[in-house]
C-alpha positions in Angstrom: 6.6 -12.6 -12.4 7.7 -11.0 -9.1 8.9 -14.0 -6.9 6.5 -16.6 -5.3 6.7 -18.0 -1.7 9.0 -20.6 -2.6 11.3 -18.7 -4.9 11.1 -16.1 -1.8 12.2 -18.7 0.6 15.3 -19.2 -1.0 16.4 -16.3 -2.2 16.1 -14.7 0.9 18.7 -16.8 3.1 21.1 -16.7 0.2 20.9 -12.7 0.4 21.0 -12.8 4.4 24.5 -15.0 3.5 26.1 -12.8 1.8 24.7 -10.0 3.4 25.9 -10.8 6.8 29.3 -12.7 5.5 30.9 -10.7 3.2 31.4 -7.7 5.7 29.6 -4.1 6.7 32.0 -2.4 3.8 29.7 -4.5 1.2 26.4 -4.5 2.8 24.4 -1.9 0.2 26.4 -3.5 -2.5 24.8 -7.0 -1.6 21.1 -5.6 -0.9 21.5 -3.1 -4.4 22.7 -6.4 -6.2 19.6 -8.5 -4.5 17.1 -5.8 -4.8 17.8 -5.8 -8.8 17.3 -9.1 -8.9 14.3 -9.3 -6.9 12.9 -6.5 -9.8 14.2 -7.8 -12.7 13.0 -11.4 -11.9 9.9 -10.0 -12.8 10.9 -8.3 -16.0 14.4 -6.8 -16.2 13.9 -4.3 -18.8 11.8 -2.0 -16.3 15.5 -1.8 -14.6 16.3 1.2 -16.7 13.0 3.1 -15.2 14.3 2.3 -11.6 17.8 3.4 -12.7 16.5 6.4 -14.4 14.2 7.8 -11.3 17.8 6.9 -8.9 20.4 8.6 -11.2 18.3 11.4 -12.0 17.1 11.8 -8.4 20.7 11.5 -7.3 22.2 14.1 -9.5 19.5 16.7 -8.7 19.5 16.6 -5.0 23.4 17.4 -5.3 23.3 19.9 -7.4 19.7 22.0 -5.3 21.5 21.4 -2.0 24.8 23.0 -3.9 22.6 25.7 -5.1 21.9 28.8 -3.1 19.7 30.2 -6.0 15.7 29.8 -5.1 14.9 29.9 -8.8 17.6 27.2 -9.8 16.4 25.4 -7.2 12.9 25.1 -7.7 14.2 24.6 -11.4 15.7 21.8 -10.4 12.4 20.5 -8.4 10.5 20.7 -11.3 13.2 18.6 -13.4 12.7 16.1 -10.8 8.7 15.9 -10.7 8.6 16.3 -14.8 11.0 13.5 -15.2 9.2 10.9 -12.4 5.4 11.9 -13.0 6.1 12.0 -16.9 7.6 8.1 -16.8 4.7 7.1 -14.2 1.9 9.0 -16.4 3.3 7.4 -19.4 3.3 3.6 -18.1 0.5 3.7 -16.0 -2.7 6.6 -17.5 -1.5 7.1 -21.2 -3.7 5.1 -22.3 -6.3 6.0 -19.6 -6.4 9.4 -20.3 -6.8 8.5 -24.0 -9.7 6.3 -24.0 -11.5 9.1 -21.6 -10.8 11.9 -24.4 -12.4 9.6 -27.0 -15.3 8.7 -25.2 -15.8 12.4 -24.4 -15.5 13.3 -28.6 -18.0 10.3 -29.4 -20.3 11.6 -26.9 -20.7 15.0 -28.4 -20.9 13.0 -31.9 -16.8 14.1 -33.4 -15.5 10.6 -34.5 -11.9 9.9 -33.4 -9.4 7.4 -34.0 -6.6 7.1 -31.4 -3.4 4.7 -31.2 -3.6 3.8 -28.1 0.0 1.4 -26.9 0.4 -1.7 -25.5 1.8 -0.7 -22.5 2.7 -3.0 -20.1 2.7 -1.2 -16.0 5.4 -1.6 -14.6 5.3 -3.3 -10.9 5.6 -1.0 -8.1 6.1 1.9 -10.1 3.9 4.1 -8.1 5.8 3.5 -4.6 9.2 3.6 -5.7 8.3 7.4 -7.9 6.8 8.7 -4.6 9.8 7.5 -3.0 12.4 9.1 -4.2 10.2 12.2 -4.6 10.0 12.3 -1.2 13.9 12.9 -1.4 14.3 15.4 -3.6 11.5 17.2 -2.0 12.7 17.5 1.9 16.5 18.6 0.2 14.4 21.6 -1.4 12.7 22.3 1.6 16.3 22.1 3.6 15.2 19.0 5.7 17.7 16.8 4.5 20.9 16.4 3.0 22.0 14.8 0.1 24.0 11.6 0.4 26.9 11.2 -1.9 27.3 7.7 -2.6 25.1 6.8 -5.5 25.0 2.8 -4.4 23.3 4.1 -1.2 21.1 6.2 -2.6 20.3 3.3 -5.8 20.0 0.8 -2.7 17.5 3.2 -0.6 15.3 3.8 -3.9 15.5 -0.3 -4.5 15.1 -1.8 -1.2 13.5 -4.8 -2.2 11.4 -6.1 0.7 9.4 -2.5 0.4 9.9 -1.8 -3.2 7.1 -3.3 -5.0 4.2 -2.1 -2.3 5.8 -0.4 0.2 5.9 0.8 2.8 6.7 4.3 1.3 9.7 5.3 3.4 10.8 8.9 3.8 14.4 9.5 3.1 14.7 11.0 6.6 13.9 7.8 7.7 15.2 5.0 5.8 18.5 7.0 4.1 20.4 7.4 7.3 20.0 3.2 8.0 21.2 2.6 4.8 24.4 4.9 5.0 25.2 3.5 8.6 27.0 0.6 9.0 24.5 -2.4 10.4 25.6 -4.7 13.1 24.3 -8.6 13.1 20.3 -8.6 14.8 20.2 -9.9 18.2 18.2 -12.6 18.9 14.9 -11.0 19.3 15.0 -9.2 17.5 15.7 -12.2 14.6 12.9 -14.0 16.5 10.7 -10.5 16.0 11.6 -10.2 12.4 10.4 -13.9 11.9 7.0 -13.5 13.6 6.2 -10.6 11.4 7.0 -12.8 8.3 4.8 -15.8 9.7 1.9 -13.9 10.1 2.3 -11.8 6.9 2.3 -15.2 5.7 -1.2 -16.1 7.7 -2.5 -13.4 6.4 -2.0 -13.8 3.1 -2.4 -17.7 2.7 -5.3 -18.0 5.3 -6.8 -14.9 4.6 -6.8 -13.3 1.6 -6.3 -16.2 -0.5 -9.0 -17.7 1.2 -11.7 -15.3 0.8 -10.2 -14.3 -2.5 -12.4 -16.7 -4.6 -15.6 -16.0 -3.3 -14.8 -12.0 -3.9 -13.8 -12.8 -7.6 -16.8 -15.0 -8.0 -19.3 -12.9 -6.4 -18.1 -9.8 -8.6 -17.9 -11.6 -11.9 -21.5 -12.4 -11.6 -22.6 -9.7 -10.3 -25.4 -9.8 -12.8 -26.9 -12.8 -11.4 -25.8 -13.7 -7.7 -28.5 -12.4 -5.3 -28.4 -10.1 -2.1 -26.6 -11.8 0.3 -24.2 -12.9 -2.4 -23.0 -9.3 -2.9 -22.8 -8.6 0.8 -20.7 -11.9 0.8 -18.8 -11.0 -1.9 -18.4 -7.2 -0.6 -17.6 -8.1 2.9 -14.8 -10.6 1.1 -13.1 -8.0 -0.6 -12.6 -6.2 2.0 -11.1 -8.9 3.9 -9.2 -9.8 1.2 -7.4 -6.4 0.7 -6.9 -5.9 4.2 -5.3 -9.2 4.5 -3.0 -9.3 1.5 -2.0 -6.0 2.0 -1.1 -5.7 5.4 0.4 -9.3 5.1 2.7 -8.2 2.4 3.8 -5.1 4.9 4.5 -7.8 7.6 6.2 -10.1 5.3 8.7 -6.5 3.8 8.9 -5.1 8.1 9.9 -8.8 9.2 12.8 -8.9 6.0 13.5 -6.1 6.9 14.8 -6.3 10.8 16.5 -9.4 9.7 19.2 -6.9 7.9 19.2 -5.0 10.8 16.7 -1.9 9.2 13.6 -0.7 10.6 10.7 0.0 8.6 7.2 2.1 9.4 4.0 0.7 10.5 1.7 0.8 7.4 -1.7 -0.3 9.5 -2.8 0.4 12.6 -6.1 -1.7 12.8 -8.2 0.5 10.1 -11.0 -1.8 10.5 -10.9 -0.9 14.0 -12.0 2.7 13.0 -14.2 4.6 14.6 -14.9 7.8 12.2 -13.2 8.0 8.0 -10.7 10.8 9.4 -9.5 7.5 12.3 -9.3 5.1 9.4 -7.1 7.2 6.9 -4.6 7.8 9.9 -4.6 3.9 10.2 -4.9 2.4 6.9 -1.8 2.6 4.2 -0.4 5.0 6.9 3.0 5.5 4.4 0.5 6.9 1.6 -1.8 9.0 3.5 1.3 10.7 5.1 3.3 11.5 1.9 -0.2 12.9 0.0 -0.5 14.8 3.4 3.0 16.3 4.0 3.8 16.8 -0.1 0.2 17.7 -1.1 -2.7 18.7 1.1 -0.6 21.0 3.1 1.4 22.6 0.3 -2.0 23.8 -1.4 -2.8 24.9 2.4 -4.0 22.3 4.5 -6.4 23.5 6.5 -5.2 27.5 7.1 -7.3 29.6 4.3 -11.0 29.0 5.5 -13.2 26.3 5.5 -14.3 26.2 1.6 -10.4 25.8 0.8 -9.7 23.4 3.5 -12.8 20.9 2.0 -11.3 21.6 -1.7 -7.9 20.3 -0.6 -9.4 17.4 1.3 -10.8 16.7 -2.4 -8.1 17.3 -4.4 -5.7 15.3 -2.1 -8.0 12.3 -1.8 -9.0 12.2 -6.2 -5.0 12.0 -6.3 -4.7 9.4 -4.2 -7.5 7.6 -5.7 -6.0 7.9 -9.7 -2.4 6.8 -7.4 -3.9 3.5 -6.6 -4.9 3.2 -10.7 -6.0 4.5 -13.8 -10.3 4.4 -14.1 -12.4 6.3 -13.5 -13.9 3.9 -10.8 -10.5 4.9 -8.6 -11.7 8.8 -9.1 -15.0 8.0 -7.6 -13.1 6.3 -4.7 -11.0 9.1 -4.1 -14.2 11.3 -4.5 -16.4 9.5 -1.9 -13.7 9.8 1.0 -12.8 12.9 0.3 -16.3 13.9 0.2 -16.5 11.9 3.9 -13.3 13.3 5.3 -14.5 17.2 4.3 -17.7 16.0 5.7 -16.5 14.5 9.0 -14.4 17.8 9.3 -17.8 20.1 9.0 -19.4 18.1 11.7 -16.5 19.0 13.8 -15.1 15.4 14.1 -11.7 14.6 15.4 -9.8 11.1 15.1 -9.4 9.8 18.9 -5.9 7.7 19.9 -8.1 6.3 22.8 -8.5 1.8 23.4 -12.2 1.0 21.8 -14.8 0.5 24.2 -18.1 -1.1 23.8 -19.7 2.2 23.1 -17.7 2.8 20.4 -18.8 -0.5 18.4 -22.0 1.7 16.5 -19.3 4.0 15.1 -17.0 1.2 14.2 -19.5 -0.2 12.1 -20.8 2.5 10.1 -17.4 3.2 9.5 -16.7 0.0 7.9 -19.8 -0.4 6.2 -18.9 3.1 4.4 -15.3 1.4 3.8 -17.2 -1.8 2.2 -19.1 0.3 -0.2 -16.0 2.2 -1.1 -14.2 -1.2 -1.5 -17.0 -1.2 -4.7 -15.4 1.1 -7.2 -11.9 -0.1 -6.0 -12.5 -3.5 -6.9 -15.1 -3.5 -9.8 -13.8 -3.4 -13.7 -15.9 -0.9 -14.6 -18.1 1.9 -13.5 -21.4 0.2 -14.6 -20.4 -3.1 -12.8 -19.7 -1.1 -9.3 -23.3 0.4 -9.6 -24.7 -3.6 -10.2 -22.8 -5.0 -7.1 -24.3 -2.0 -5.1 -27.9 -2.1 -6.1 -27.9 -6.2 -6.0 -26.5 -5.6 -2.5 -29.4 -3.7 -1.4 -31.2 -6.6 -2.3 -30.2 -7.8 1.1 -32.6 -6.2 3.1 -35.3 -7.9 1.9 -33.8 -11.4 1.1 -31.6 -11.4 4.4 -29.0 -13.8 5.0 -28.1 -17.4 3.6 -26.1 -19.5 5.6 -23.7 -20.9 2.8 -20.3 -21.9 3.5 -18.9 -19.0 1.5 -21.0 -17.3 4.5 -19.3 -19.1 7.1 -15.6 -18.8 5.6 -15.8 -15.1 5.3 -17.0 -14.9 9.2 -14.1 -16.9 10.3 -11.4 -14.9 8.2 -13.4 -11.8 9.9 -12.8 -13.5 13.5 -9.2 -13.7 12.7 -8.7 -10.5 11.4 -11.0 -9.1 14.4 -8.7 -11.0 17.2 -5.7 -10.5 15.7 -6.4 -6.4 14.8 -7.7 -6.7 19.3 -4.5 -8.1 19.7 -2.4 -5.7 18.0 -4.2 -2.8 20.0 -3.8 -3.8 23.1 -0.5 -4.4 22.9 0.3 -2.1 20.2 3.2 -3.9 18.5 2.9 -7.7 18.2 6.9 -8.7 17.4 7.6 -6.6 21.0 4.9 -8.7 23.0 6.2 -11.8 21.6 9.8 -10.9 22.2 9.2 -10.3 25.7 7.8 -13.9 26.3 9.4 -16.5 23.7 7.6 -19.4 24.4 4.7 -17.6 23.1 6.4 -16.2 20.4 7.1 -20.0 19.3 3.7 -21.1 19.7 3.0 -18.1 17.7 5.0 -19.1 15.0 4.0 -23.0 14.9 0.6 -21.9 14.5 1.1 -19.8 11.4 3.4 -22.8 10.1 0.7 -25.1 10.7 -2.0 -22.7 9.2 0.1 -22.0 6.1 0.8 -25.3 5.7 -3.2 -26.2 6.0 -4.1 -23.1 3.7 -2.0 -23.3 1.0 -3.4 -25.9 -1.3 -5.2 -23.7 -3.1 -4.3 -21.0 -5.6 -2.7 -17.9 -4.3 -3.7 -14.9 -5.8 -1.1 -12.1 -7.1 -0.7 -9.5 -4.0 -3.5 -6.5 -4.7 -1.1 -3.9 -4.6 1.6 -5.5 -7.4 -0.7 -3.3 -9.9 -0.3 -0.2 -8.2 
């Protein structure tokens, strides 16, 4: 298994050690060495995949940017994409696709027999394959060049605080931190780096695993549980995801600046959103980005007419759903905000950059509420169950509802989230504000001690995005 707090707590001041002690010549060579071990704690024959995607990726960068030949090049491209979309269809939709072509042949009556494998998906597969596609991609297109030190490169494509769910850095961004030299973090920017790993932690110990239960029992008995149940259990999930997700990117930013490296926003207070085109510019900003920049505008964006632009808008987003997993519920995911985005764009919508006012708190809400329903098909095991939450959800307008205490837990880990997303806003990057002021960056810190400390009693739940 991929390391748990504890195991996390000390393995990350032994790395900072050596890191920091043994000189700037051996820097990559320590994080390399760590990030392997951080991977291969979990299982360390999926190594070779990691160092198959790096080698691979490092050979074929040199030898397009050497190239002056468009065909050779693009040869080369498509080297790249077979070899790290062939291991990630293998490990993660062989069997997916599969199953769907036999359920197709015993629907129109031919009897079929597949051998399906055993295979087991590796962690973090699909953010380290998009990665270091993103490297190989920006040499063809002449945006970047390649580096040639493979142990930068291997460390840049294995970075363990982002490599298991990400942020998915851009080599343009991350590379050129990892060639340079680093120099020892001042002290704010240590104190910075540990208030973004406190409250990654608050997130994920009083949030998420908080909520987490009354998600997984609401959805398991879907069958059974009554209106406000489902809302309960809907409105959990989507708590839930928020917080362990965007704890887990607090947690990787806050490891991170404590080696000196700077790593991307990956939320921007989605939940905050005021229209679907806001929230995909907010939520899992490292994802929505890449399938922008290396898909949608590649099979033309927005240029060639309005019928292509709402096509790509749907192919882009059914992508992005099968990224997050193989099931058909994740296509119907993909489908539904695809289907919003194409439609916000026909009513002429634009995403606004401007502070939420009180006026805007309608907009917020339908936006969410579609988000919830979304959150369905995403969370469900199966098709069939989605459609059960969803109709015993509707169930809630006539029942109304029942002030249990799983009620009144999910409304507190909604204030937080809702204070803390206000927060963020206003000041638009927490570890600056608290910098500025270190008394309250103390307090700050003591209070997501103390609510770790109170929270985490309980079973903690695997991070959501381990499986993607």
């Amino acid at each position: 298994m991929i390391f748990n707090s504890l195991t996390y707590a000390v393995f990350l001041p032994v790395v900072l050690i050596a890191y920091w002690g043994l000189g700037k010549a051996r820097q990559n060579l320590v994080l390399l060495v760590a990030s392997y071990v951080f991977y291969g704690w979990w299982d360390w024959r999926f190594l070779s995949l990691l160092m198959i995607s790096t080698v691979v990726d490092f050979t074929i960068g040199r030898l397009m940017h050497a190239s002056s030949d468009p065909t050779r090049r693009k040869r080369l491209l498509q080297m790249s994409l077979a070899v790290n979309l062939g291991l990630l269809g293998v490990f993660k939709y062989f069997n997916f696709f599969i199953e769907s072509a036999t359920n197709a042949l015993d629907g129109i009556g031919v009897s079929a027999n597949p051998s399906t494998l055993n295979i087991i998906l590796p962690v973090g597969i699909s953010f380290y394959t998009f990665q270091t596609l993103s490297y190989t991609f920006d040499i063809y297109r002449e945006r970047l060049e390649p580096t040639t030190n493979i142990v930068n490169f291997a460390t840049y494509v294995a970075f363990f605080p982002q490599l298991v769910a990400g942020p998915i850095e851009r080599a343009h961004q991350l590379l050129p931190q990892i060639v340079a030299p680093r120099n020892r973090p001042g002290f704010e920017q240590i104190q910075s780096g540990l208030t973004l790993i406190a409250f990654g932690l608050v997130k994920k110990v009083a949030i998420a695993d908080m909520v987490a239960p009354i998600a997984n029992r609401n959805f398991n008995n879907a069958e059974t549980a009554g209106g406000s149940a489902m809302v309960i259990g809907i409105i959990a999930f989507s708590l839930q995801i928020y917080g362990d997700f965007s704890g887990y990117t607090d947690i990787a930013r806050g490891t991170s600046r404590l080696l000196n490296i700077e790593l991307m926003r990956n939320f921007e207070q989605p939940y905050l959103s005021r229209n679907i085109t806001e929230f995909w510019r907010r939520w899992h900003i490292s994802l929505s980005s890449w399938l922008r920049d290396y898909l949608y505008i590649p099979l033309g964006g927005n240029r060639n007419g309005t019928f292509n632009t709402y096509r790509n808008l749907m192919i882009t987003m059914l992508l992005g759903g099968l990224w997050h997993g193989a099931g058909w519920n994740f296509l119907v995911w993909g489908a539904l905000h695809g289907g919003a985005l194409a439609f916000h764009r026909a009513l002429g919508g634009t995403s606004s950059d401007q502070q939420v006012r009180l006026r805007d708190i309608p907009s917020i809400v339908a936006t969410l509420g579609f988000v919830a329903v979304g959150w369905v098909f995403f969370r469900a095991e199966s098709f069939s169950q989605a459609l059960t939450v969803l109709e015993h959800a509707s169930w809630f307008i006539h029942s109304g509802p029942e002030f249990s205490f799983d009620f009144l837990t999910v409304v507190g880990a909604g204030m937080v989230v809702l204070v803390t997303d206000l927060w963020q806003r206003f000041e638009l990057d927490r570890s600056i504000a608290a910098g500025r002021v270190p008394v309250l960056s103390g307090a700050l810190v003591g209070v997501a001690v103390l609510a770790i400390t109170i929270f985490s009693g309980g079973d903690s739940a695997p991070f959501i995005y381990f499986q993607f």
